[in-house]
C-alpha positions as CSV (number, residue, x, y, z in Angstrom):
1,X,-5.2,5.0,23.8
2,X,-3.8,1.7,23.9
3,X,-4.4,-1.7,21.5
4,X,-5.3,-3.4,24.8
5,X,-8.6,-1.3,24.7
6,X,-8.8,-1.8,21.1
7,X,-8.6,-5.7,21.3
8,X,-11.9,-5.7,23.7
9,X,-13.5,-3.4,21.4
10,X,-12.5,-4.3,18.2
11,X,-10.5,-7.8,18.9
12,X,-10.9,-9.2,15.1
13,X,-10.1,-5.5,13.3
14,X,-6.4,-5.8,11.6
15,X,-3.8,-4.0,13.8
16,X,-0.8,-4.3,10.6
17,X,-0.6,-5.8,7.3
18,X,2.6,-6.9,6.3
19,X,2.6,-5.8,2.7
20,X,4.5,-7.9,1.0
21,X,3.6,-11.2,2.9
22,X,-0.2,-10.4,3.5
23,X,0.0,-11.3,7.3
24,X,-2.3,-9.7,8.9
25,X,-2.3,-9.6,13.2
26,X,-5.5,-8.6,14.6
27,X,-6.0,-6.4,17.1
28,X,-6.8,-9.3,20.2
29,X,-3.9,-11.3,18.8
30,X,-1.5,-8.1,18.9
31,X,-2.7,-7.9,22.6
32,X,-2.3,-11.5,23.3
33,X,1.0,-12.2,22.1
34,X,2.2,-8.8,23.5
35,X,1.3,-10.2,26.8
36,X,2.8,-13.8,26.3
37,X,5.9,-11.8,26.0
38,X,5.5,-9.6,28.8
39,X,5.3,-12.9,30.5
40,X,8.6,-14.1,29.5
41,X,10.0,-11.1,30.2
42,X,9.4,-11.3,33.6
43,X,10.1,-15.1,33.4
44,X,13.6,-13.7,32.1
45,X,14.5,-11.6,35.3
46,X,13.4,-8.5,33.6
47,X,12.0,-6.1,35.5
48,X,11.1,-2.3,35.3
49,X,13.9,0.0,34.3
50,X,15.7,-2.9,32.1
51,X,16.6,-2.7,28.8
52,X,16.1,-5.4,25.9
53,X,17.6,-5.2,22.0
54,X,15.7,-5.8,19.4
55,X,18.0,-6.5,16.1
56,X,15.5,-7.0,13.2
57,X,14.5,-6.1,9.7
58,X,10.6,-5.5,9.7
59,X,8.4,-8.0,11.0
60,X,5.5,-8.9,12.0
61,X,6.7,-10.1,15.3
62,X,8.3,-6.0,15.4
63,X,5.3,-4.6,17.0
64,X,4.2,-7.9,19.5
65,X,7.6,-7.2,21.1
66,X,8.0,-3.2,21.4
67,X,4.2,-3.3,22.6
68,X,5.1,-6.2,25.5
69,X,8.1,-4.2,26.5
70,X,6.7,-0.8,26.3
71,X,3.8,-3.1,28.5
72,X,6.3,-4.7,31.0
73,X,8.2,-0.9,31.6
74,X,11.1,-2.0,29.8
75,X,13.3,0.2,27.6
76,X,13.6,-1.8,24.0
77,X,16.6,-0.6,21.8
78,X,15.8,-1.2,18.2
79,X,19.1,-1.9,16.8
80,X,19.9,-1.0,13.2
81,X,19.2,-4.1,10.9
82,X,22.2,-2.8,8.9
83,X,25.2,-2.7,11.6
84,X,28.2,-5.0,11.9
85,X,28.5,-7.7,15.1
86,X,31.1,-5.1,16.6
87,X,28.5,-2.3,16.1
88,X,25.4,-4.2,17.6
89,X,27.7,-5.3,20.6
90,X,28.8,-1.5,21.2
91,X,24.8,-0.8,21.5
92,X,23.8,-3.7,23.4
93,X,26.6,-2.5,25.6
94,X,26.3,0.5,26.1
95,X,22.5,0.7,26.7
96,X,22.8,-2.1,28.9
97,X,20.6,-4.7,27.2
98,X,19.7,-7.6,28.9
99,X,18.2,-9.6,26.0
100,X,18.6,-9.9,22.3
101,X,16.6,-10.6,20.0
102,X,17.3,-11.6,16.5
103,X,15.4,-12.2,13.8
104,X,16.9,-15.1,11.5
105,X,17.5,-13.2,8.9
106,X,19.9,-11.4,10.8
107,X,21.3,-14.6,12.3
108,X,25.1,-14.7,10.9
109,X,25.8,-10.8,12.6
110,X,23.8,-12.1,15.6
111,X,25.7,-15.3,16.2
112,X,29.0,-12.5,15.8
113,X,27.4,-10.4,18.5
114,X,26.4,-13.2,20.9
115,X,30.2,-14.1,21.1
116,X,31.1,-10.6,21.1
117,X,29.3,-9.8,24.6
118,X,29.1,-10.8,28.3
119,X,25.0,-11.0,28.2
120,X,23.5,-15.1,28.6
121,X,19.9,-14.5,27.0
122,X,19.3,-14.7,23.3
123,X,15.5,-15.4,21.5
124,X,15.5,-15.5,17.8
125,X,12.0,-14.8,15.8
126,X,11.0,-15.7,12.0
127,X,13.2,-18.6,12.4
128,X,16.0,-20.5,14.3
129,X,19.8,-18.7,14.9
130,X,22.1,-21.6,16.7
131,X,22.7,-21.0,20.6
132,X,18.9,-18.5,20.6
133,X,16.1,-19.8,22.1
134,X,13.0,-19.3,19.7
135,X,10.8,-16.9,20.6
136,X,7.5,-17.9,19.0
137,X,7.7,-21.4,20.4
138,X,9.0,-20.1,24.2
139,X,6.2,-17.3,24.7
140,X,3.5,-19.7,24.1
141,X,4.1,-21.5,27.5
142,X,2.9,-18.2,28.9
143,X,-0.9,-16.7,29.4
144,X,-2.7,-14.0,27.6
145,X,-3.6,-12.6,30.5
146,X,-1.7,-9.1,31.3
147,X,1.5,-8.9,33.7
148,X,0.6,-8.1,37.7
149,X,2.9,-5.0,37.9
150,X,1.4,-3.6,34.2
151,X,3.3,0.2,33.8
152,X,4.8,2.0,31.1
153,X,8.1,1.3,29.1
154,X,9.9,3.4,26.3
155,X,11.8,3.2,23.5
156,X,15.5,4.0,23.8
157,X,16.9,5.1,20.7
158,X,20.3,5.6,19.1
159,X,21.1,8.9,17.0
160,X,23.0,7.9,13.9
161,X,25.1,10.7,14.7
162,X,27.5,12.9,12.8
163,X,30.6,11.8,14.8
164,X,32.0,8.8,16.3
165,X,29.4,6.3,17.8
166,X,25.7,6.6,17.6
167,X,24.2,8.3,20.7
168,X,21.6,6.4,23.0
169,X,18.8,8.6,23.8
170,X,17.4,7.2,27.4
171,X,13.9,9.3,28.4
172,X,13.5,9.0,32.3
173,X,10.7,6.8,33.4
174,X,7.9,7.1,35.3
175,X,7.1,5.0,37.8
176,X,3.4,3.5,37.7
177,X,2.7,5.5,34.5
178,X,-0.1,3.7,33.3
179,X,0.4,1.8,29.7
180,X,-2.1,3.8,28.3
181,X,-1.2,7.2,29.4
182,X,-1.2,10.7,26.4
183,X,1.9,12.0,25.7
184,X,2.9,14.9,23.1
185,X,2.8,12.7,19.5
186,X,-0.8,11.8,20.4
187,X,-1.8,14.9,20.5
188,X,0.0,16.2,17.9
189,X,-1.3,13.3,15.6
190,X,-5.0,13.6,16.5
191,X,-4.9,17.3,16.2
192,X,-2.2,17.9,12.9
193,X,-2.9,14.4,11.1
194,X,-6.7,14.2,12.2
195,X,-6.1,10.5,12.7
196,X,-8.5,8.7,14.2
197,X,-9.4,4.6,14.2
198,X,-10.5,4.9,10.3
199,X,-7.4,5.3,9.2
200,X,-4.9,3.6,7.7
201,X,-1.3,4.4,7.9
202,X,1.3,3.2,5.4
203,X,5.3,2.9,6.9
204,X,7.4,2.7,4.0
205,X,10.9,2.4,5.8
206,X,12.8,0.7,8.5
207,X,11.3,0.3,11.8
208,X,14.4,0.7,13.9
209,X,14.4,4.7,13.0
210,X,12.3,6.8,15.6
211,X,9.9,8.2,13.1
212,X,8.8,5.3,11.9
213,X,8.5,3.1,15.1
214,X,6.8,6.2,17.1
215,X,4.3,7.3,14.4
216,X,3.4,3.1,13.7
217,X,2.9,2.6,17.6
218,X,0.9,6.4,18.2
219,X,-1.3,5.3,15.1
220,X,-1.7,1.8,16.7
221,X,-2.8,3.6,19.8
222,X,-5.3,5.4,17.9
223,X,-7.1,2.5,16.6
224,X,-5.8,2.8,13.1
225,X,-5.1,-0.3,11.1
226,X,-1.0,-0.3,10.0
227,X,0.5,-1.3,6.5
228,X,3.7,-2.1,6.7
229,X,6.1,-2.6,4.0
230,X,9.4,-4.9,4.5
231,X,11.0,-2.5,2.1
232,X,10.7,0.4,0.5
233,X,10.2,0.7,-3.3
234,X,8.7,3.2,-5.1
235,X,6.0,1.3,-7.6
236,X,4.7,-1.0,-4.4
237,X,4.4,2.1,-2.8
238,X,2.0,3.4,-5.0
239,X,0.6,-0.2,-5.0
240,X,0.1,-0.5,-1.3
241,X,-1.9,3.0,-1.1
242,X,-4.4,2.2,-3.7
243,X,-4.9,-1.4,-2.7
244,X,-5.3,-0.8,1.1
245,X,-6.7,2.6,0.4
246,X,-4.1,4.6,2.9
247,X,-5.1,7.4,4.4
248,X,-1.9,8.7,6.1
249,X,1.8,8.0,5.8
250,X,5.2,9.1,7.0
251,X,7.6,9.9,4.5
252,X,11.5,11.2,3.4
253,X,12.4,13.1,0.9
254,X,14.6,10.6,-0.7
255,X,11.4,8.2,-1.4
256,X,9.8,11.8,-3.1
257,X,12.4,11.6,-5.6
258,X,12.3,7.5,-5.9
259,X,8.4,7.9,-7.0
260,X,9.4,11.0,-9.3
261,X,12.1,9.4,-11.3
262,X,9.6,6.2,-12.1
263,X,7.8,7.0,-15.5
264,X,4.7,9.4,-15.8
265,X,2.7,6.7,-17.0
266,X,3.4,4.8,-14.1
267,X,2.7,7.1,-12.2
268,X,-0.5,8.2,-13.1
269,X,-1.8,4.3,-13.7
270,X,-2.5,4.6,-10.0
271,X,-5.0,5.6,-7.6
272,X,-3.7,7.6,-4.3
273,X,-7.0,9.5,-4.1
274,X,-7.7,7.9,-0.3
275,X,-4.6,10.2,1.0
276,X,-5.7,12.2,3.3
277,X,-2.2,13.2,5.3
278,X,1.2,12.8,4.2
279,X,4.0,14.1,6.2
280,X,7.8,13.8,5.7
281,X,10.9,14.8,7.5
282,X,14.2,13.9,8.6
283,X,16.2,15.6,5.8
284,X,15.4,18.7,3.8
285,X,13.4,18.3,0.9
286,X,14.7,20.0,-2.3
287,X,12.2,22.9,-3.2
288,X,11.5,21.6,-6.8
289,X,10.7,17.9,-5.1
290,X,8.2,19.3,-3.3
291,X,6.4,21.5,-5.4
292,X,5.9,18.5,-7.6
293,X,4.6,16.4,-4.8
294,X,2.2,18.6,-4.2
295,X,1.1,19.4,-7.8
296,X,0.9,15.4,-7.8
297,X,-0.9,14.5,-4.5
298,X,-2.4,17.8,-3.8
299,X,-1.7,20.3,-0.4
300,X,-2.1,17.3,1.8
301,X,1.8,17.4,2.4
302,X,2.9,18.3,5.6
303,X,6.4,18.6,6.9
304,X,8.1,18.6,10.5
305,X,11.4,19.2,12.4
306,X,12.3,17.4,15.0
307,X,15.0,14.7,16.4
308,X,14.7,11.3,18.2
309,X,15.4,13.5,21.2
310,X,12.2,15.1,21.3
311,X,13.3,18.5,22.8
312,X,11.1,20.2,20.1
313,X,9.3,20.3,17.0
314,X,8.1,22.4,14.0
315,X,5.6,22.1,11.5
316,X,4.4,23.3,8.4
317,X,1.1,22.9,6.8
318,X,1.2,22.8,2.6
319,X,-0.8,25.8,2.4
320,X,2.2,27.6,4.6
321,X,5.1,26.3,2.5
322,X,3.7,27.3,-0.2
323,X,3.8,30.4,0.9
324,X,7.5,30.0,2.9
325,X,9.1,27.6,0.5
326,X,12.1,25.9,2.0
327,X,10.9,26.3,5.4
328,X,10.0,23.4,7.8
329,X,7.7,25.1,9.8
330,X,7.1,27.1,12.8
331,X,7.1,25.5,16.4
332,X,4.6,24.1,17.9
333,X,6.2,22.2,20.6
334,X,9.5,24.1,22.3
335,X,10.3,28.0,21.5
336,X,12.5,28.1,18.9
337,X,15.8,30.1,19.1
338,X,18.2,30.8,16.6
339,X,22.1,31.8,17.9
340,X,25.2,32.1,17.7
341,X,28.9,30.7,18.5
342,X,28.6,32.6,22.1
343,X,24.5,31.7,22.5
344,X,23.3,35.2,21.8
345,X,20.2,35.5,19.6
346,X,20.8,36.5,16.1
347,X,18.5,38.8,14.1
348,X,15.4,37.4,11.8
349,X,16.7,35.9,8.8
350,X,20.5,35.4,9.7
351,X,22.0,31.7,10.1
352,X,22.8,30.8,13.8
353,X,22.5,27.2,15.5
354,X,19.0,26.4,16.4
355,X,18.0,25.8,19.6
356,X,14.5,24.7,21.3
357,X,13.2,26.2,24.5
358,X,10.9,25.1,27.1
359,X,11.4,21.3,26.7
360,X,13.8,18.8,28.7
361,X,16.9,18.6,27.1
362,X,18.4,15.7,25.6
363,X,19.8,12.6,27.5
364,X,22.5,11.0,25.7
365,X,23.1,8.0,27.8
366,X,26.7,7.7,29.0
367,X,27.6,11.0,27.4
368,X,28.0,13.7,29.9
369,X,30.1,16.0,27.0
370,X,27.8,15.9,24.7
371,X,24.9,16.6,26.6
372,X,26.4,19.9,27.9
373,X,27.8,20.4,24.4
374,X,23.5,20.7,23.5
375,X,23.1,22.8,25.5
376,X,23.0,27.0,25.1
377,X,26.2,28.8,26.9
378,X,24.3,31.5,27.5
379,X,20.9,30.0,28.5
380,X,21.1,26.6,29.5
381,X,17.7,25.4,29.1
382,X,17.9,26.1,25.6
383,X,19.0,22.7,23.5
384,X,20.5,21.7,20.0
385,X,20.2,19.1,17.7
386,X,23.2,20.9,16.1
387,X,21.5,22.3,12.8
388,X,21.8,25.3,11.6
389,X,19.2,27.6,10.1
390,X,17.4,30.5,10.2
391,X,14.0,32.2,11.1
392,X,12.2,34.7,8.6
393,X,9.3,37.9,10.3
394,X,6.4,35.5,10.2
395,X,8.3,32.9,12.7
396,X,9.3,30.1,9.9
397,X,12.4,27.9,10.5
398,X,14.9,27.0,7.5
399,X,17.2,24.4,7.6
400,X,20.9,25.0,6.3
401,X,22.5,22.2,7.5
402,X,24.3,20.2,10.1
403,X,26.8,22.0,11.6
404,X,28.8,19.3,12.1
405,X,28.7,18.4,7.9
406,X,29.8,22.8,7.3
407,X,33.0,22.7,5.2
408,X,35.2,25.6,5.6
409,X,37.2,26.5,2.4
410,X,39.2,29.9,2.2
411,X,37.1,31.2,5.1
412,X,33.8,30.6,3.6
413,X,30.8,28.1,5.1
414,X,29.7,25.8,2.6
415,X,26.8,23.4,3.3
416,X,26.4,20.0,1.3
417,X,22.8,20.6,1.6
418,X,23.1,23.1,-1.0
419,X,24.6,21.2,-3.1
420,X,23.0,17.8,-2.7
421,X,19.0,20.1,-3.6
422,X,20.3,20.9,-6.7
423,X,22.1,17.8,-7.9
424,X,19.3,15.3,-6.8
425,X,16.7,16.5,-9.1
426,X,18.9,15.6,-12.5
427,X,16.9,12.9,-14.1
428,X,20.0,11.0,-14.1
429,X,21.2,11.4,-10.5
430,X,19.5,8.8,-8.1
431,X,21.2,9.7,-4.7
432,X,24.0,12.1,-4.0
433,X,25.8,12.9,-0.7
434,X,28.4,16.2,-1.2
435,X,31.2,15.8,1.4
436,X,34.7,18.1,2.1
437,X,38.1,16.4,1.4
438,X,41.6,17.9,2.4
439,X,43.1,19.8,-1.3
């Protein structure tokens, strides 16, 4: 479960398609390069336990890096492609990055940054950025050949957070974990998406968010051949899945309303018969977006709740909310709790703050407060994302909202959520965000 075994099996089969650009990197060059850089890495000083910052829009050269860190037992940072110099330096900062890397087209806020922070290494890919050394050109001084001291690195991801600074989120390493090792979205995807090295997964958005970058790498472990689009747009969508025939793909609710809005006969002109598994998350989905995603694609939509944390996860099938509509599932990784202010349980189908069971807590890196704040007064293996919800008789979860985003007026709890469902299915609305101002 690894593209190094896939490269000796499989060596000329496609790893990712760029979609727009065509590029194509097979499976022995994905290995290859990923190496090189592994190389260089160590060439750099970097050894097991660091941390590198990858500040990029989607690339090809995306997945050669993450895949020669997560090789070398690094920690690589994927840094928001849409933050400021001041914002990137704050991250490389505080994770305690080694090594950026920009891509050119992020040059100008990169070339902000570099002066910004007290670090001395800097690659660039897809192009030159004054004072970087360029990455394409540096690794190929290196062999092909895997690292000596091979052993599994991770991702370290920031929360976008609801207040103040973004969050880092740094998962302990193992030492001498083997590259190749299971872990919990494997299983989940070979068992819920029935993925497998046949199919072919379509990622629609950013590669810095978690969802994206986990389920692009677990598929890539799988033997699946990636699609990846620089950008999301609804019509090239729909043109990516008929021309590559997709199989599966990862989705949010705001690209379900971006392909309902085009025109029916747009729509309909074509062919998304090859999905076999679509599965979306990250915000609630409006009730009547849903129901005509289904009616449209068929009860091949399923739906999940979790966080970049990954202290737990729920999960409902199509056939389940069609039957529970609203919920997002019942757990299937964690034991879900729903309480409240003082930690006590609160009855089946009342609102409380939900918690996960059973699972490590959260780490937020250099955040002591808030990873007690997570945490249950009552029982403190329990943790919190800080959503708010509640569980009907048959064990499904339903998101309200954030509790953070709750606006209080005259006493009563008001959640934007609400608000935002019903205003984002108005023909004429394309996005809408509901937020509380002092009156």
């Amino acid at each position: 479960m690894h593209p190094c075994h896939h490269a000796k099996t499989h060596p000329d089969k496609a790893a990712y398609i760029m979609a727009a650009s065509g590029e194509t990197v097979t499976f022995k060059q994905l290995d290859e390069r990923s190496n090189q850089i592994a190389h260089a890495f160590r060439d750099a000083g970097l050894k097991p336990g660091d941390t590198i910052a990858l500040f990029a829009e989607n690339s090809a050269r995306y997945f050669e890096i993450c895949w020669a860190a997560q090789r070398s037992g690094l920690y690589f940072v994927c840094v928001s492609s849409r933050l400021t110099a001041p914002e990137v330096k704050y991250i490389i900062e505080d994770s305690g990055s080694s090594l950026l890397i920009a891509s050119a087209g992020k040059g100008d806020v990169a070339k902000q940054a570099k002066q910004l922070v007290a670090i001395d290494q800097f690659w660039s890919i897809d192009g030159d950025i004054e004072g970087f050394q360029r990455l394409e050109t540096h690794q190929s001084a290196f062999p092909v050949t895997p690292i000596a001291d091979e052993m599994a690195g991770t991702d370290m991801l920031y929360s976008s957070g609801t207040t103040g600074r973004p969050k880092g989120i740094r998962p302990p390493l193992e030492r001498d974990m083997p590259i190749d090792a299971d872990n919990v979205l494997l299983q989940i995807t070979r068992g819920m998406a029935a993925a497998g090295p046949d199919s072919v997964y379509l990622s629609p958005a950013p590669l810095y968010h978690a969802a994206p970058l986990r389920w692009c790498m677990t598929f890539t472990r799988l033997g699946a051949t990636l699609v990846v689009m620089e950008k999301f747009d609804p019509e090239a969508f729909l043109d990516c899945v008929q021309a590559h025939k997709t199989t599966h793909v990862q989705m949010v609710p705001t690209m379900f309303v971006k392909l309902l809005k085009l025109p029916e006969d747009v729509r309909k002109s074509y062919d998304v018969a090859s999905l076999q598994f679509v599965i979306h998350a990250a915000a609630p989905c409006p009730i009547p977006v849903k129901e005509q995603m289904i009616e449209w694609w068929g009860p091949i939509i399923d739906e999940y709740y979790a966080g970049s944390e990954g202290n737990g996860m729920t999960w409902a099938k199509s056939a389940e909310w069609l039957e529970h509509k609203g919920t997002v599932g019942r757990a299937i990784f964690g034991e879900l709790h729903v309480c409240d202010e003082n930690g006590d349980e609160v009855p089946v189908g009342s609102e409380g703050q939900i918690y996960f069971g059973g699972t490590t807590p959260p780490n937020y890196h250099n955040d002591p407060e808030k990873n007690a704040s997570a945490l249950n007064p009552k029982h403190p293996d329990w943790s919190s994302l800080g959503d708010v919800g509640k569980v009907d008789e048959d064990g499904f979860l339903y998101l309200t909202d954030r509790k953070a985003f709750m606006i209080i007026s005259g006493g009563v709890n008001i959640y934007p959520q609400e608000a935002e469902n019903v205003l984002i299915t108005h023909p004429k609305v394309a996005d809408v965000a509901v937020i509380g101002v002092p009156d």
